[in-house]
C-alpha positions in Angstrom: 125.6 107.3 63.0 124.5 104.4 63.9 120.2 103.5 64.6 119.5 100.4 67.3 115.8 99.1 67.6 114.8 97.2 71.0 112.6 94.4 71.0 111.0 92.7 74.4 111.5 88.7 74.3 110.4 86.3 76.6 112.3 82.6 76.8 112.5 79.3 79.3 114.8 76.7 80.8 114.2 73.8 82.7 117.7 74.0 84.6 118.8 77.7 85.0 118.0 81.5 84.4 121.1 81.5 82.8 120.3 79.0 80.8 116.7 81.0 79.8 118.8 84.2 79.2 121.1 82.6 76.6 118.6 80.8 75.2 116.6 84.3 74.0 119.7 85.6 72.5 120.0 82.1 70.4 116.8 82.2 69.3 116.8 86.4 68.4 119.9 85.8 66.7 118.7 83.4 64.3 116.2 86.4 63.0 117.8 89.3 63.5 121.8 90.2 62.7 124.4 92.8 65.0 122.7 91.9 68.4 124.3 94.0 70.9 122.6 94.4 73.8 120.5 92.1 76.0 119.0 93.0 79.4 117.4 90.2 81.4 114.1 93.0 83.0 112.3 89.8 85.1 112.6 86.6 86.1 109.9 84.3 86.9 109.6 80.3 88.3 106.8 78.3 87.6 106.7 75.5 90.3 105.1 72.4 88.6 102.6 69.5 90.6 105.4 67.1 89.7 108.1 69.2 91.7 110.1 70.7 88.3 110.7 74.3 87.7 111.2 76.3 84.4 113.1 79.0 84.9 111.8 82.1 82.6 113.4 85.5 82.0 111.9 88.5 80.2 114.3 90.2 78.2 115.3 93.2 76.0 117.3 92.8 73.3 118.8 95.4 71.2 120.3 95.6 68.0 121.6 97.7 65.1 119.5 98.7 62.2 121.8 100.7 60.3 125.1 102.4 60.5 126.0 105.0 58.2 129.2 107.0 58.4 129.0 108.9 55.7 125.7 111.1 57.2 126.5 114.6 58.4 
């Protein structure tokens, strides 16, 4: 049996949302081990007075807490 916790994450980019997405799960990973799971729930621009945009994503990420096989 295996228990998974689910933790809400928000990250940025200034080229791409791809680029936001992948940088939450680098970021989680260096905290928290067996990531296995990551759903982008929003994305957001914020257009700047100089013309840039960062490219944000809001993200769930879940990951395994403990696995025990033996239970039961």
């Amino acid at each position: 049996m295996s228990i998974a916790k689910t933790i809400e994450v928000s990250s940025q980019s200034m080229t791409s949302f791809a680029d936001a997405a992948q940088n939450a799960v680098r970021e989680v990973s260096k905290t928290v081990n067996n990531v296995k799971h990551v759903w982008v729930e929003s994305f957001e621009i914020e257009v700047r007075d100089d013309g840039s945009h960062l490219f944000r994503t809001h993200c769930k990420v879940t990951f395994v807490v403990s696995m025990d096989d033996d239970m039961g």
